[in-house]
N, C-alpha and C positions, 0 to 999 in steps of 0.2 A: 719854442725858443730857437730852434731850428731851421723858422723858416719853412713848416711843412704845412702844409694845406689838407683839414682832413673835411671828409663830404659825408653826409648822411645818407644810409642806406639806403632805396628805394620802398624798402618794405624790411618789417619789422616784427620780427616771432620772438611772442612773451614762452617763456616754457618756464614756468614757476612753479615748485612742489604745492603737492596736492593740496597741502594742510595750511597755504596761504588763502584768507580768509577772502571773499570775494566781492567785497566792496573795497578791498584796499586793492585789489587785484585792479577793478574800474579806477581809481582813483591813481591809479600808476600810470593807467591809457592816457586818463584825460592829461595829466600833466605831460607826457611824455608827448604829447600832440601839439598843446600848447606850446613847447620850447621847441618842437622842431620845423615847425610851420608856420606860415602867414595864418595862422588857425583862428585869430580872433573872428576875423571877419565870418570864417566858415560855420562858426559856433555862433555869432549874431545873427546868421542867417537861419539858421537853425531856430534861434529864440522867435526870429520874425513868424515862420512856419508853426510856430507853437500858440504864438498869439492871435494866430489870422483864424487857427482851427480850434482854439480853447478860450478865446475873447478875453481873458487874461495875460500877467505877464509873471506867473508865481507859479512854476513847474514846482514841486515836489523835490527834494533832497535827491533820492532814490530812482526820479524820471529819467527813463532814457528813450530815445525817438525811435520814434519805427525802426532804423535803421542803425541801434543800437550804441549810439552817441551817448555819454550818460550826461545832457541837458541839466539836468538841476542840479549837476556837483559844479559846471563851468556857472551856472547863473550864480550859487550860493560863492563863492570866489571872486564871483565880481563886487556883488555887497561886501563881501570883507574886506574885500581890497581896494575900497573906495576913496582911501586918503592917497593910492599911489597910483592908481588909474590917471592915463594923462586927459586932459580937457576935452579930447575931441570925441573921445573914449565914453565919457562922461556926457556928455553932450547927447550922444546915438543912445545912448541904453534909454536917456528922460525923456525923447523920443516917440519910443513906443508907448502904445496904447496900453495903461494901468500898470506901467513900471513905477515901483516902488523901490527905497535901499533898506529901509526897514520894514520888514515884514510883520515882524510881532506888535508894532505898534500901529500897523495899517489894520491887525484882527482886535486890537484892545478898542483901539477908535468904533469898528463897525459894530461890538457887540457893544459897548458904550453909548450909539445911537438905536440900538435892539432896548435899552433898558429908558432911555430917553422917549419913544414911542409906547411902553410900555407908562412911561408915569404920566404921559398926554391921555393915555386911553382912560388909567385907572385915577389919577390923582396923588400917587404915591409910587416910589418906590421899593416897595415891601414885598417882594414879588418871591411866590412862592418856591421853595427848592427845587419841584419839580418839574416845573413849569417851564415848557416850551413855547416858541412864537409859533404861528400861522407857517414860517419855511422850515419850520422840524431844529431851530436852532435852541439849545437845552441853556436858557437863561437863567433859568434859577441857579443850574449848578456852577455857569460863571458867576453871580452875584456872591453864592456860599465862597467862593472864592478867593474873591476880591477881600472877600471879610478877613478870611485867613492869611491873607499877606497884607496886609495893612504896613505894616513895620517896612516891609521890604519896597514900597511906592516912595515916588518920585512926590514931591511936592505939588506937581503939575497936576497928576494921575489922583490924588489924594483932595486936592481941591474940586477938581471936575464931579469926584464921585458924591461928596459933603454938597455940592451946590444941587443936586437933586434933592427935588422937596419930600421929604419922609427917611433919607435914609440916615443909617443907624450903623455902626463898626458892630455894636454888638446888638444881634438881634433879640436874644432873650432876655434884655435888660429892657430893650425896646417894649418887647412883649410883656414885659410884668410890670413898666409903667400903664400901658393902655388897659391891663386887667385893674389895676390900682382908680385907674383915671374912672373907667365906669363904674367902680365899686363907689367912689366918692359922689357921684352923680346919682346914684341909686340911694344913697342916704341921704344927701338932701331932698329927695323927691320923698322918699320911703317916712325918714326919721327913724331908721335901723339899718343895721348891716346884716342881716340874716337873710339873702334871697333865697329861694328854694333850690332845690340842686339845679332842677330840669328848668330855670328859670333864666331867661333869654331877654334881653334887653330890645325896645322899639326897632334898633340898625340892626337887631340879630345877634348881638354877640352873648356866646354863653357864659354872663355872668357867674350863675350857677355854679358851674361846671369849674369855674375859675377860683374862684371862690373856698370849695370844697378842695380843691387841688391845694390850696395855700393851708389850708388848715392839716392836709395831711404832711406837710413839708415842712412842718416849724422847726424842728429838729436841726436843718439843712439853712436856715437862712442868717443874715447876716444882721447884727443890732438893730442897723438901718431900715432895715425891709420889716 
C-alpha cells in the first residue's frame, strides 16, 4: 500500500520442527516453488525426462527425480487442477507420450480389457479369484471386486461389465443356477436325481459333489432354492 517493492530471496532454508510429518514437509517445497518461480516450465521439463526414461507419463504420488524434485505431487496437482489450468497448459501436458488426467479410469479400462481377453480365450467371464494373466496382473481379485461395488459404479462402468458374456453381480447365485442346470440335464437323461457322490458329468463338472453339498445345506436355503 506503500508503494514498496518486496523480492524473493535467492535461496530459501526450510527449518521446520522435527515432528513435522515429511510428506507435508515435500509438499510445502513443491508449492513454495511453484509461486515463486517460472517453475511450471521446470517441472514440465522434469515430467519430459520421466517419460523419455519410464515410457510412461504416471509418476507415482510419492515419485521424486533423481535430483529430489518431488515429480508426482506437481503431476497429481496438475490432474486436479485441470478446470483452472490455462489452455496452452493444457495443451503441453496432452502432448506427451501416454498423458492421461484421469488415472483411475485409464487402470479400470486396461484391467477391463485383461477380462475381455480372458472371455475371448475362455468363452466366459467367470474367471477364477485367483487367477492371474500371463504379465503377473491378479484378475480374479479385480473381478471379486468389481462384484463388491457394484452399487458404487457409474452406469457406463456397470453396463460395460453386464455386456460380457457369462457375467454375473453375484457369483454364488450364478454358481448354484449351473449346479441346478446340470442336475436337471442329468434327470432327463438319468430319469432320477440321485447321482453318486464321486459322479462327474461328460464337460467334467462334479455333479455329485454338488449335489451332496445341497443336501447337506437345506437348513440354510431359501423357499425358492
Amino acid at each position: 500500500n506503500r508503494g514498496l517493492s518486496l523480492s524473493i530471496p535467492e535461496k530459501i532454508i526450510f527449518d521446520l520442527p522435527t515432528t513435522i510429518d515429511a510428506n507435508f514437509a515435500d509438499a510445502l517445497k513443491t508449492i513454495l516453488i511453484e509461486k515463486t518461480t517460472d517453475s511450471w516450465d521446470f517441472w514440465f521439463g522434469l515430467l519430459q525426462n520421466f517419460v523419455e526414461q519410464e515410457g510412461h507419463a504416471r509418476p507415482e504420488d510419492k515419485y521424486k527425480s533423481p535430483d529430489g524434485n518431488n515429480l508426482g505431487a506437481w503431476v497429481s496437482n496438475q490432474r486436479r487442477n485441470i478446470d483452472i489450468l490455462d489452455a496452452e497448459k493444457r495443451i503441453r501436458l496432452e502432448s506427451v507420450p501416454g498423458w492421461i488426467w484421469d488415472v483411475q479410469q485409464q487402470r479400470w479400462d486396461k484391467a477391463l480389457s485383461h477380462v475381455e481377453l480372458f472371455v475371448k480365450e475362455n468363452g466366459h467371464s467367470m474367471v477364477n479369484s485367483s487367477y492371474k494373466t500371463a504379465d503377473g496382473f491378479q484378475l480374479g481379485n479385480w473381478v471379486v471386486r468389481q462384484r463388491k461395488q457394484e452399487g458404487a459404479f457409474t452406469q457406463e462402468r456397470k453396463s460395460k461389465l453386464e455386456s460380457l458374456p457369462g457375467w454375473t453381480w453375484d457369483m454364488s447365485e450364478s454358481q448354484w443356477e449351473k449346479g441346478f442346470a446340470e442336475l436337471e440335464a442329468f434327470v432327463k437323461e438319468s430319469g432320477h436325481s440321485r447321482p453318486e457322490n464321486r459322479y462327474i458329468t461328460p464337460e467334467g463338472y462334479a455333479l455329485g459333489d454338488w449335489v451332496s453339498r445341497q443336501r447337506r445345506q437345506e437348513g440354510a436355503f431359501t423357499q425358492e432354492r
